[in-house]
DOSEBA-468527 format. One record per residue (C-alpha): residue number from 0; residue in one letter; x, z, y. Coordinates in Angstrom, 2 decimals, decimal comma, m for minus. Layout:
! residues N
{atom NUM; a; {X; Z; Y}},
...
***
This chain:
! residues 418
{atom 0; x; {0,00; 0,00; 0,00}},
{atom 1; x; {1,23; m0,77; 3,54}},
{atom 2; x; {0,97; 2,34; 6,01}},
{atom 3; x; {m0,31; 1,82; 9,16}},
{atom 4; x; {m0,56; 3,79; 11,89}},
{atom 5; x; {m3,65; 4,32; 14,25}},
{atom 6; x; {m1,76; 4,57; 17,50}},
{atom 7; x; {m1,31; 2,14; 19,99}},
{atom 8; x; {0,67; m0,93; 19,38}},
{atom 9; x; {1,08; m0,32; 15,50}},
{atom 10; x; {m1,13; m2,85; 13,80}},
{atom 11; x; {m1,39; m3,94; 9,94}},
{atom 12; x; {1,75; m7,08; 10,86}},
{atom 13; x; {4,09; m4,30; 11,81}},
{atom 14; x; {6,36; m4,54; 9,00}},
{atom 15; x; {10,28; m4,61; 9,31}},
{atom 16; x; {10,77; m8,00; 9,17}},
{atom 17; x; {8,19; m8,19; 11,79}},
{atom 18; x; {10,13; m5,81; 13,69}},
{atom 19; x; {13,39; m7,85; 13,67}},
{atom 20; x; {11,12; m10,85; 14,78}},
{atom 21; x; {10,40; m8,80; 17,82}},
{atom 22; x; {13,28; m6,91; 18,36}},
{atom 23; x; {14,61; m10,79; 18,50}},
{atom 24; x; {11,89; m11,77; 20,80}},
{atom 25; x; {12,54; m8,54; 23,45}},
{atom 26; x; {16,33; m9,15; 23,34}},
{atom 27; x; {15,62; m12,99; 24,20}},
{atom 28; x; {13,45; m12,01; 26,80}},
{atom 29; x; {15,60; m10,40; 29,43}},
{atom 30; x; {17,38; m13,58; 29,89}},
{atom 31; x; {14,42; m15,85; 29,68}},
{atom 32; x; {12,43; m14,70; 33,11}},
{atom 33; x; {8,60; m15,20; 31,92}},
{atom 34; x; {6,05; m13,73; 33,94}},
{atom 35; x; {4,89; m10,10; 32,44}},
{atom 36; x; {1,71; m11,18; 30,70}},
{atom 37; x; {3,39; m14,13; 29,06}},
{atom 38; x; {5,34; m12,26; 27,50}},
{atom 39; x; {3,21; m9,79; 26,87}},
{atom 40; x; {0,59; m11,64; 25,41}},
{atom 41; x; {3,51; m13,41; 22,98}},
{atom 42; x; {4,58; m10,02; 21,25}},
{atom 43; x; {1,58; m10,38; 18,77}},
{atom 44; x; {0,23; m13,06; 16,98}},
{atom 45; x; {m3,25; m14,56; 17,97}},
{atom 46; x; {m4,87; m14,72; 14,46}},
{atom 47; x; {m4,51; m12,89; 11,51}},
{atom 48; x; {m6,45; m13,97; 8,25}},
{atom 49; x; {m6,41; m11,66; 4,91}},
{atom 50; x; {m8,47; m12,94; 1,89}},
{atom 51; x; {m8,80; m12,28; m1,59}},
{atom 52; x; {m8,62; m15,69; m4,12}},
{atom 53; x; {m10,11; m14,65; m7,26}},
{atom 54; x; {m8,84; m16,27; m10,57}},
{atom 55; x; {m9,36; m16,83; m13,91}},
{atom 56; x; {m6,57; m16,88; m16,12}},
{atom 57; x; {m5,63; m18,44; m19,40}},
{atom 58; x; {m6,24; m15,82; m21,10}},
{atom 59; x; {m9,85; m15,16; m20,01}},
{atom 60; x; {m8,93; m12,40; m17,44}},
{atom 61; x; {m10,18; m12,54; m13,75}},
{atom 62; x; {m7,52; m11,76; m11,59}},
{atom 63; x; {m8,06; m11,21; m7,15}},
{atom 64; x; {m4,67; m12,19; m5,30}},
{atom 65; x; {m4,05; m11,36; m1,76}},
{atom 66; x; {m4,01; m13,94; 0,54}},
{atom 67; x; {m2,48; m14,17; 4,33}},
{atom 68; x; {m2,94; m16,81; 6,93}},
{atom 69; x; {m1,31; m15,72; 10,40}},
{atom 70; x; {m1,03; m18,03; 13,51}},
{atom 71; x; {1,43; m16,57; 16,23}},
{atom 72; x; {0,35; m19,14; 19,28}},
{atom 73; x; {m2,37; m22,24; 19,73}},
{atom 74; x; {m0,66; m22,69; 23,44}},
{atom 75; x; {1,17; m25,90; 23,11}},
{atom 76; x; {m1,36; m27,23; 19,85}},
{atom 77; x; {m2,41; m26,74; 16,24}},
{atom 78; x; {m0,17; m23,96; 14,69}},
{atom 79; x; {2,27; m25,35; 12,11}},
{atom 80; x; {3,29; m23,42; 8,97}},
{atom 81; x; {4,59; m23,07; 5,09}},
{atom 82; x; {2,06; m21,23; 2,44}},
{atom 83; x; {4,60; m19,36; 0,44}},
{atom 84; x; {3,51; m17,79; m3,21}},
{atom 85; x; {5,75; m14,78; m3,89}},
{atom 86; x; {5,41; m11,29; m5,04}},
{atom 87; x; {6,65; m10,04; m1,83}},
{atom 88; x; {4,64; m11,46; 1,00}},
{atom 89; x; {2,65; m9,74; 3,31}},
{atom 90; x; {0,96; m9,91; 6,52}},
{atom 91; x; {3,60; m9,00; 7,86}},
{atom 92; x; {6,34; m11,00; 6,59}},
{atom 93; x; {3,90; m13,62; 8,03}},
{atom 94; x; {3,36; m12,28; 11,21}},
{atom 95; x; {7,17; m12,77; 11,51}},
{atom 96; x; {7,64; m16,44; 10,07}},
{atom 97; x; {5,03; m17,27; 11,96}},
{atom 98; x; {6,31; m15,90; 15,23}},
{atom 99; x; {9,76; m17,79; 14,44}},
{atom 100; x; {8,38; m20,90; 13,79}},
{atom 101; x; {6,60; m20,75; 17,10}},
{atom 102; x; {9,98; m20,76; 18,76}},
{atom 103; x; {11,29; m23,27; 16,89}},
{atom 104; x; {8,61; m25,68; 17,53}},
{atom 105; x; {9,28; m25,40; 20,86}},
{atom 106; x; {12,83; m25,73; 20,78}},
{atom 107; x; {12,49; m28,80; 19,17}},
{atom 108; x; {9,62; m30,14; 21,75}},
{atom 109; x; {6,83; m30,34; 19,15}},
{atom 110; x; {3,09; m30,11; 20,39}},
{atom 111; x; {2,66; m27,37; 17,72}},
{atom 112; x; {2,36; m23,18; 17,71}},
{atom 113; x; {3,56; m21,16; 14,54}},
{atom 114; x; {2,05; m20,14; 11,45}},
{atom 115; x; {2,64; m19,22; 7,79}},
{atom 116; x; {0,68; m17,93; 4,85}},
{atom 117; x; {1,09; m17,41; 0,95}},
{atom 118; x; {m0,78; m15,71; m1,93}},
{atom 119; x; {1,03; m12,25; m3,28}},
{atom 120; x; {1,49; m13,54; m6,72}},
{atom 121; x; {4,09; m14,37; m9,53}},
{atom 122; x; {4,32; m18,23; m9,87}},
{atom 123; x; {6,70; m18,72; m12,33}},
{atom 124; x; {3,97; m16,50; m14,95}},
{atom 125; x; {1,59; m18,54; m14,07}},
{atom 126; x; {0,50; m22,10; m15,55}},
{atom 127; x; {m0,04; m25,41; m13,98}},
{atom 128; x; {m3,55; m24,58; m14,23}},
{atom 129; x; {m3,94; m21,60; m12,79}},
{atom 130; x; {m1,68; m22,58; m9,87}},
{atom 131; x; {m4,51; m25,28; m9,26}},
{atom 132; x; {m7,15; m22,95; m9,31}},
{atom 133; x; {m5,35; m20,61; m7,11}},
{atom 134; x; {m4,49; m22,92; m4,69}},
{atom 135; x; {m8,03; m24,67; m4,81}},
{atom 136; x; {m10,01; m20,94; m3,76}},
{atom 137; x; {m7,21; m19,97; m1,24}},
{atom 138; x; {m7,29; m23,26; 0,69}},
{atom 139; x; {m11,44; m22,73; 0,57}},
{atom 140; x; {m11,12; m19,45; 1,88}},
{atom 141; x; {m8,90; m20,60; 4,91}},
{atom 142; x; {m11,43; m23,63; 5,58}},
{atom 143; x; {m12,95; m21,48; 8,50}},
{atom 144; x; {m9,40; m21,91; 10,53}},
{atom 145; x; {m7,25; m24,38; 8,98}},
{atom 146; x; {m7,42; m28,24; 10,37}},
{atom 147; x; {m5,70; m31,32; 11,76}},
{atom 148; x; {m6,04; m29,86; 15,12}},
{atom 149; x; {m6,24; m26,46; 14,22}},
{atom 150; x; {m3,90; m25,05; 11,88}},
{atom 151; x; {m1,40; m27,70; 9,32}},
{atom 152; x; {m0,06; m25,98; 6,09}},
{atom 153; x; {2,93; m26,80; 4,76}},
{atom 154; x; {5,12; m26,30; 1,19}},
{atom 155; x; {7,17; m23,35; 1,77}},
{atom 156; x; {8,20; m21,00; m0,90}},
{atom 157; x; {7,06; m21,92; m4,85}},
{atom 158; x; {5,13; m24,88; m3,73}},
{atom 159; x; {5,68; m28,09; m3,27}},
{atom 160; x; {4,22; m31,57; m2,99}},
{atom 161; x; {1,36; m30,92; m6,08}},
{atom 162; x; {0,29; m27,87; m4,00}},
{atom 163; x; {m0,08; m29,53; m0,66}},
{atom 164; x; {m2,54; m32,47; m2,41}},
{atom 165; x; {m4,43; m30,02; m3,92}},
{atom 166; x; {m4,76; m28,45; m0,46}},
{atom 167; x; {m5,70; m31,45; 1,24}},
{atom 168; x; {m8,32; m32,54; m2,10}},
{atom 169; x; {m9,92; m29,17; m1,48}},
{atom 170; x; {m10,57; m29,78; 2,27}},
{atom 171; x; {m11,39; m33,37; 1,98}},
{atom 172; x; {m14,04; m32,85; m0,40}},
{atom 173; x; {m15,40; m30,36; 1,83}},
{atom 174; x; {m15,22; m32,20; 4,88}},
{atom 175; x; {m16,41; m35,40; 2,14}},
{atom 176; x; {m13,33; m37,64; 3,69}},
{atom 177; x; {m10,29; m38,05; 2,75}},
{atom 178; x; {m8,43; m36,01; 5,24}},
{atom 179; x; {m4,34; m36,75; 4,54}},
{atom 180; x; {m3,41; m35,46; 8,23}},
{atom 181; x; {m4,58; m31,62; 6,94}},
{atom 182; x; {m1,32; m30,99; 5,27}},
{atom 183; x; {2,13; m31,98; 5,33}},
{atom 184; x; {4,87; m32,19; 2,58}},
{atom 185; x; {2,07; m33,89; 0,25}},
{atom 186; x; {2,81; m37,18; m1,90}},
{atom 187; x; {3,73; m40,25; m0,74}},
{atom 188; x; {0,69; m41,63; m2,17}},
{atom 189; x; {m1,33; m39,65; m0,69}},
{atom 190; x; {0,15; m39,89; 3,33}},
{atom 191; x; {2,98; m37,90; 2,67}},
{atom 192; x; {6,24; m39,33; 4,77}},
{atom 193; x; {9,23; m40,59; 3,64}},
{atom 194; x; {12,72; m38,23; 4,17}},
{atom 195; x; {9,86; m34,87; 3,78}},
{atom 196; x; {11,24; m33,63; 0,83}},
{atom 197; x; {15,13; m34,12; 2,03}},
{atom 198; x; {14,55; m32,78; 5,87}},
{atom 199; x; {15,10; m29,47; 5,72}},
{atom 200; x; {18,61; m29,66; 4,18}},
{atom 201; x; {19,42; m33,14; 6,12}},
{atom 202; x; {18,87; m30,97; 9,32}},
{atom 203; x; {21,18; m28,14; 7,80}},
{atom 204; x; {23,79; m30,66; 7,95}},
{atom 205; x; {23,24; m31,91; 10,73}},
{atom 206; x; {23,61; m29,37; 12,83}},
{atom 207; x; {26,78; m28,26; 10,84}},
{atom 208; x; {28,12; m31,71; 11,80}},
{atom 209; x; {27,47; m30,57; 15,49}},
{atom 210; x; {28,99; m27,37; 15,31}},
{atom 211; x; {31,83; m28,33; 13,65}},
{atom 212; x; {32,39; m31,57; 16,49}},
{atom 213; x; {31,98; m28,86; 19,21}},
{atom 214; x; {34,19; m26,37; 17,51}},
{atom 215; x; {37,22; m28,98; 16,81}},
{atom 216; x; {36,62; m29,07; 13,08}},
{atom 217; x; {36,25; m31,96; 10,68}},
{atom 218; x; {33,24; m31,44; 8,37}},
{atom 219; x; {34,63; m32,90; 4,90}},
{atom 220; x; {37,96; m30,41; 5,25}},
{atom 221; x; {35,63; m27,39; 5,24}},
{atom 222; x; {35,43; m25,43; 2,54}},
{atom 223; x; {31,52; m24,31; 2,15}},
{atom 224; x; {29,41; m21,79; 0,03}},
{atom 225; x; {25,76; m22,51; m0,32}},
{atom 226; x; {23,34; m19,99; m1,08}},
{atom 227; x; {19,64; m21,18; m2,28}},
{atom 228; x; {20,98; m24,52; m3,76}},
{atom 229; x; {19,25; m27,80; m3,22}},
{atom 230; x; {19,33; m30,69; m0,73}},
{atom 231; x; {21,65; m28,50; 1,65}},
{atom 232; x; {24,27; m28,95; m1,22}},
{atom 233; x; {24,85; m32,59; m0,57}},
{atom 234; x; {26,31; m31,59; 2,58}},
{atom 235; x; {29,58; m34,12; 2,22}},
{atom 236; x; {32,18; m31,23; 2,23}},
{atom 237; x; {34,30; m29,39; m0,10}},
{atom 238; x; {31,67; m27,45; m1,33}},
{atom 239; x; {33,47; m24,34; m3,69}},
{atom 240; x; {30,19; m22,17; m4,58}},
{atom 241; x; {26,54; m22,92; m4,67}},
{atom 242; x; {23,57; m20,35; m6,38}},
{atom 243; x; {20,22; m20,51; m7,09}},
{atom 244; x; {17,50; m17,70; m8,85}},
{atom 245; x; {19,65; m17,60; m11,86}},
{atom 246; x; {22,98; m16,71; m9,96}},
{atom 247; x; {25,96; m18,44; m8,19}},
{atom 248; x; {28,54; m20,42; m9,57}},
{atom 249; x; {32,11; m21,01; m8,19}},
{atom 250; x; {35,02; m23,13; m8,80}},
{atom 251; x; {37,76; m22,44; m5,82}},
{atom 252; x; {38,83; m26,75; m7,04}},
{atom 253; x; {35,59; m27,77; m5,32}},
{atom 254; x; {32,07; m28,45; m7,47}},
{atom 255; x; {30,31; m31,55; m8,36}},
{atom 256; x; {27,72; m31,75; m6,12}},
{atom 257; x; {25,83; m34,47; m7,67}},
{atom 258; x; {26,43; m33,29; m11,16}},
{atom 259; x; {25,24; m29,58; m10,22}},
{atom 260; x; {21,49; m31,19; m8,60}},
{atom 261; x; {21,02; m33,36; m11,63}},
{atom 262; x; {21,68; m30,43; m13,99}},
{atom 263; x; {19,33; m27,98; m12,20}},
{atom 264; x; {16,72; m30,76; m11,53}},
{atom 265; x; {16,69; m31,45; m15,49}},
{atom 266; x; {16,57; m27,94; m16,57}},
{atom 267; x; {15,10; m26,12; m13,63}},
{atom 268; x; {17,97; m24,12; m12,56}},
{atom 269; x; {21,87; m23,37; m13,10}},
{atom 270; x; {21,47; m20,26; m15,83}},
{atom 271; x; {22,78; m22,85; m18,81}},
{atom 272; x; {25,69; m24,47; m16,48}},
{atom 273; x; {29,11; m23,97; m17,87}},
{atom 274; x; {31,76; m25,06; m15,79}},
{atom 275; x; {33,17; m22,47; m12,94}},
{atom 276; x; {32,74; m19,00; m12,28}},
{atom 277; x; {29,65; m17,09; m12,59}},
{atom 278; x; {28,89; m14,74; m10,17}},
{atom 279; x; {26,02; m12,70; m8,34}},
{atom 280; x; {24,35; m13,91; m5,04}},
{atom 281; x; {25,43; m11,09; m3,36}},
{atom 282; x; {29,38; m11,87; m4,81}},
{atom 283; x; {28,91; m15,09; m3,54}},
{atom 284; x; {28,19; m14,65; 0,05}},
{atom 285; x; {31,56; m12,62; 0,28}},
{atom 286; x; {33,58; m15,62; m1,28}},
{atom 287; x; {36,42; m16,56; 1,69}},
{atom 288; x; {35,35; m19,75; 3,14}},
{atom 289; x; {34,96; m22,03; 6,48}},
{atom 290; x; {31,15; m22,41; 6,37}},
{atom 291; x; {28,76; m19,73; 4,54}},
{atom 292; x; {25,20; m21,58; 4,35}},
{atom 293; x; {22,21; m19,47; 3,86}},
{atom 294; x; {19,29; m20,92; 2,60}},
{atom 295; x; {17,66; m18,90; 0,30}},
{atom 296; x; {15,79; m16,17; 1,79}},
{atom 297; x; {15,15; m13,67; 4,80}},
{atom 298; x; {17,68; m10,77; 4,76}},
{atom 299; x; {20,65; m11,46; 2,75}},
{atom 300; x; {23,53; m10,41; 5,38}},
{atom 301; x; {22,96; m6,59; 6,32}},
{atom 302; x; {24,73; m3,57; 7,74}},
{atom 303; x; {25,88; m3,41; 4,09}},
{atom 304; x; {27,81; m6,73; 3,52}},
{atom 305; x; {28,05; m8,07; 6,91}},
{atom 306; x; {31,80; m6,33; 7,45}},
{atom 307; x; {32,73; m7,83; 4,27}},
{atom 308; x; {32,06; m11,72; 4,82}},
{atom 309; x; {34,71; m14,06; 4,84}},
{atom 310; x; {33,24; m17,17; 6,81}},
{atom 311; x; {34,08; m18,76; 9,89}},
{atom 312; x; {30,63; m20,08; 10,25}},
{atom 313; x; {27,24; m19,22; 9,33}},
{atom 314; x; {24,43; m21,59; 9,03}},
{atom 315; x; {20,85; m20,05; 8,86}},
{atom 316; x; {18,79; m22,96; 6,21}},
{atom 317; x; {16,52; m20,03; 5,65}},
{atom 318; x; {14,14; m17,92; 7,53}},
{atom 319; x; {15,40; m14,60; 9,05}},
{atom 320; x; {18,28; m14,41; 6,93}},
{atom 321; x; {20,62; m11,87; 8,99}},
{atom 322; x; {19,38; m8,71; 9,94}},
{atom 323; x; {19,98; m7,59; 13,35}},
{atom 324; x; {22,68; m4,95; 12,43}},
{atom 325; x; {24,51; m8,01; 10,59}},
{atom 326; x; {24,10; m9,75; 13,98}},
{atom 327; x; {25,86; m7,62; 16,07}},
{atom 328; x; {28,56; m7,42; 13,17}},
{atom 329; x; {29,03; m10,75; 13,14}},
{atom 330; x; {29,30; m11,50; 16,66}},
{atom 331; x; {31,81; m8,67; 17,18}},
{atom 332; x; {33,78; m10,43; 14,47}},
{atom 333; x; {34,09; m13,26; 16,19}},
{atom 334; x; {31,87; m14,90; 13,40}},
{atom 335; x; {29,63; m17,85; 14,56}},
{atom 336; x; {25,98; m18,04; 13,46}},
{atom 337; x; {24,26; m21,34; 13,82}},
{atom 338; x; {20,34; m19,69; 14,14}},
{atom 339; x; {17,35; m20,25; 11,65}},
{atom 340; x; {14,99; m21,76; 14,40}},
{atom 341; x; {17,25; m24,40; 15,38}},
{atom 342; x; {19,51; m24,93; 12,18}},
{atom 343; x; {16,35; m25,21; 9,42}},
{atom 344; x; {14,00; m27,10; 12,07}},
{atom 345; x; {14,56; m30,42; 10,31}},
{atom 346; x; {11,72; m29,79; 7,69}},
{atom 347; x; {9,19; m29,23; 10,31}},
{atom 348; x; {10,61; m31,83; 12,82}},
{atom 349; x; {9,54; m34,66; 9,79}},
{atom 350; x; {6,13; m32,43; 9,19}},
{atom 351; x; {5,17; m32,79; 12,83}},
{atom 352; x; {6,07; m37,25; 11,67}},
{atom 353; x; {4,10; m37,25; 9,08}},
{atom 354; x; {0,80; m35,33; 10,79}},
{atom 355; x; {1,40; m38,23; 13,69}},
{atom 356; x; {1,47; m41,04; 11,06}},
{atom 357; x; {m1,35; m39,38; 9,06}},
{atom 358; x; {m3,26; m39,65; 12,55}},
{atom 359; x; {m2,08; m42,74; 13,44}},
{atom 360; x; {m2,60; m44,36; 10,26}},
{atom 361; x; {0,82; m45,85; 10,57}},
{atom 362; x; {4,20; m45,29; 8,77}},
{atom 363; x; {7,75; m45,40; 9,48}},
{atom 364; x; {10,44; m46,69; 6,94}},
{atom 365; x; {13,48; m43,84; 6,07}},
{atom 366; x; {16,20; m44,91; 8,31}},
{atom 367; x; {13,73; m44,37; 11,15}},
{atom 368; x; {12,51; m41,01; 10,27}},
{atom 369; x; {16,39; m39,77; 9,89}},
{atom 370; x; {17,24; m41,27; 13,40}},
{atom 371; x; {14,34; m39,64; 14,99}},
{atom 372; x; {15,33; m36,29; 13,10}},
{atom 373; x; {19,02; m37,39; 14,46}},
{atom 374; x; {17,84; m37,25; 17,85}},
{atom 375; x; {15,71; m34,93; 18,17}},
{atom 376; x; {17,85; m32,17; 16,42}},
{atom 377; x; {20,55; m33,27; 18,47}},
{atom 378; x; {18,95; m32,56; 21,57}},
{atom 379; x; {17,91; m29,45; 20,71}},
{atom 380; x; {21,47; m28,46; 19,49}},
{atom 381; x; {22,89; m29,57; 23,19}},
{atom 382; x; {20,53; m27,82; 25,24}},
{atom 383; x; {20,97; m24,13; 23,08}},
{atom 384; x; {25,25; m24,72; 22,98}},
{atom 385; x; {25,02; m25,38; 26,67}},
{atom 386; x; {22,93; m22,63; 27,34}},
{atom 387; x; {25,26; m20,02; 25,47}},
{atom 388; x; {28,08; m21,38; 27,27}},
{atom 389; x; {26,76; m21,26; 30,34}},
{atom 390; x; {24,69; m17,86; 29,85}},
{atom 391; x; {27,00; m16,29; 27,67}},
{atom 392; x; {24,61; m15,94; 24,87}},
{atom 393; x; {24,76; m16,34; 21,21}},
{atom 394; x; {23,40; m19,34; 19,56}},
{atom 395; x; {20,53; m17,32; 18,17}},
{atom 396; x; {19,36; m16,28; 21,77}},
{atom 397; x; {19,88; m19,14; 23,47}},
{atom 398; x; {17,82; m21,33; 20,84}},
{atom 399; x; {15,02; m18,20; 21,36}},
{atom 400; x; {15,34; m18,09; 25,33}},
{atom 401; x; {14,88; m22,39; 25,06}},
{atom 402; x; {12,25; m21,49; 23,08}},
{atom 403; x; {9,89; m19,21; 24,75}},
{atom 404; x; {10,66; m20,84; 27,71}},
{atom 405; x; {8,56; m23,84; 26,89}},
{atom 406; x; {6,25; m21,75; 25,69}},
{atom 407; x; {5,76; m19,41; 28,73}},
{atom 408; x; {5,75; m22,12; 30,77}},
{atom 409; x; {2,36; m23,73; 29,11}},
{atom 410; x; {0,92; m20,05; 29,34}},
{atom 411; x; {1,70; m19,87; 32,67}},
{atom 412; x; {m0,07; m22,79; 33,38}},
{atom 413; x; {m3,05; m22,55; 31,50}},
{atom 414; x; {m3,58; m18,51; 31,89}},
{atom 415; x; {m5,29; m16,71; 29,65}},
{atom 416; x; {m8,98; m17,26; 28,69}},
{atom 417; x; {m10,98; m16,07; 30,17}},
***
């Protein structure tokens, strides 16, 4: 059970990843000069949606999951979010994705507010069956504020493109059209767009690439560790360590990239894979190397390991990954920490191109949809290095004063209703 306190100010989201989110936000926001409601008004999210998805299992059981749907901000457009199923999400670990992907919409200039939601459940106990049926009753139960100018969903956490059309079947049967814009991440068949499933870790790199041209370095002499392997893997450096659910694996001789996603994609992970060290995830992130990727999940460098990480640079590819006692660690360290909201913003950046060619009826070919990424990440990356240069900032402020900056300014503008 989550406690909550009656007084003032302490509502049902205040969790402590919530609390970083903020603690983020207030830090940000004595160097980004909003007026006091603004930022008032952007401390707490505008919606918050708890439901209850009943199932029925295999086995003949009925089963009632908890559901969450939070959207942090409707002031630029339709929030934008993943639906995560995990064992560990709550309101308020929503509250606080949501709130960060708010910023980094704006950052990257995208008519779009945050959002996130998930089911608390176990996935990998569950069939393909029951994952349908789940996913069928949750997306009916968000029908009252989920749209294509309300609120997207997006694959986030254990689920992926079969989730998202099942999501967008649901709603289109109950609107009784075929409504491809309602999602993003979905099939290709079905509107999806092409580059979607690659974005997220394309962006990693890209920013990397930027980092390391600012910084003097050249990318394919660095030696880089990737936690949370995937996409972000093919990263076209020396990369010595990568891990996934079932561990890390390291070989200080550099890994087969290619080799290592083929194996994993063929038997679902790297438990069974030979070659190299094995190791822990936490081992791995205190391996000595030039670029320490994180893109597995929130809170993986702490007050406990930060003192004991070896990297010159840090890429966030997940959500919330360093705590802010790591933070202050780090930059006392002299360590470098490219931020979440600007360094994972590629997989949303492509979302926000598929809703318009949903909309639009209209699609672009791949080399388009990477240039446009190109750009558009690029821009962002300019204005938050110039910023912290000029402000002296970190990265991860500068990319959250750029942020609620465009935000505040909308508010300012419109007010508040009524």
């Amino acid at each position: 059970m989550q406690e909550v306190s009656p007084e003032h100010g302490h509502l049902e989201w205040e969790t402590p990843l919530y609390r970083t989110a903020l603690a983020q936000y207030e830090q940000a926001l004595q160097h980004a000069d909003v007026e006091e409601f603004v930022a008032e008004r952007l401390r707490y999210p505008e919606r918050s949606l708890v439901v209850s998805v009943p199932v029925k299992l295999d086995s003949g059981k009925w089963t009632v999951f908890p559901g969450y749907r939070v959207q942090h901000s409707t002031v630029l457009g339709p929030t934008k979010g993943g639906v995560r199923y995990d064992a560990e999400v709550t309101l308020g670990e929503c509250a606080a994705l949501a709130m960060w992907m708010t910023w980094k919409c704006a950052l990257l200039r995208l008519p779009y507010g945050g959002a996130k939601g998930g089911v608390r459940c176990n996935p990998r106990e569950m069939s393909l069956d029951e994952l349908r049926k789940m996913t069928r009753r949750f997306t009916s139960e968000l029908l009252p504020i989920i749209g294509p100018q309300k609120d997207i969903p997006a694959p986030d956490m254990a689920t992926n493109e079969q989730t998202m059309a099942w999501m967008m079947d649901t709603y289109s049967m109950e609107i009784g059209h075929a409504v491809p814009e309602i999602v993003t991440g979905k099939p290709i068949s079905l509107g999806g767009s092409l580059f979607r499933h690659e974005a997220t870790g394309a962006g990693v790199v890209m920013v990397i690439e930027r980092a390391c041209e600012r910084l003097g370095w050249k990318l394919a002499e660095q030696r880089c560790v990737v936690q949370g392997f995937g996409n972000v893997g093919a990263m076209g450096a020396d990369v010595v360590a990568v891990s996934d659910l079932s561990g890390g694996v390291y070989d200080k001789g550099g890994l087969d990239v290619q080799a290592l996603l083929r194996f994993a994609e063929q038997h679902g992970s790297l438990a069974d894979w030979n070659e190299g060290d094995r190791l822990t995830n936490e081992e791995l992130l205190e391996l000595p190397c030039d670029v320490l990727v994180l893109a597995a999940r929130e809170d993986q460098i702490h007050a406990d390991n930060a003192a004991r990480l070896q990297a010159r640079l840090i890429a966030e590819g997940a959500n919330g990954p360093t705590s802010l006692e790591a933070d202050a660690i780090l930059a006392e360290r002299g360590i470098l920490v490219l931020p979440d909201v600007l360094t994972n913003a590629g997989g949303v950046t492509v979302s926000y191109f598929e809703w318009v060619q949903d909309l639009g009826r209209l699609f672009w070919d791949r080399r388009e949809i990477r240039a446009k990424l190109a750009d558009q990440l690029g821009d962002a990356f300019e204005r938050v290095w110039t910023m912290s240069e000029r402000k002296g900032l970190s990265l991860r402020s500068a990319a959250l004063v750029a942020g609620i900056r465009e935000v505040a300014g909308a508010l300012e503008s419109r007010g508040i209703y009524p």
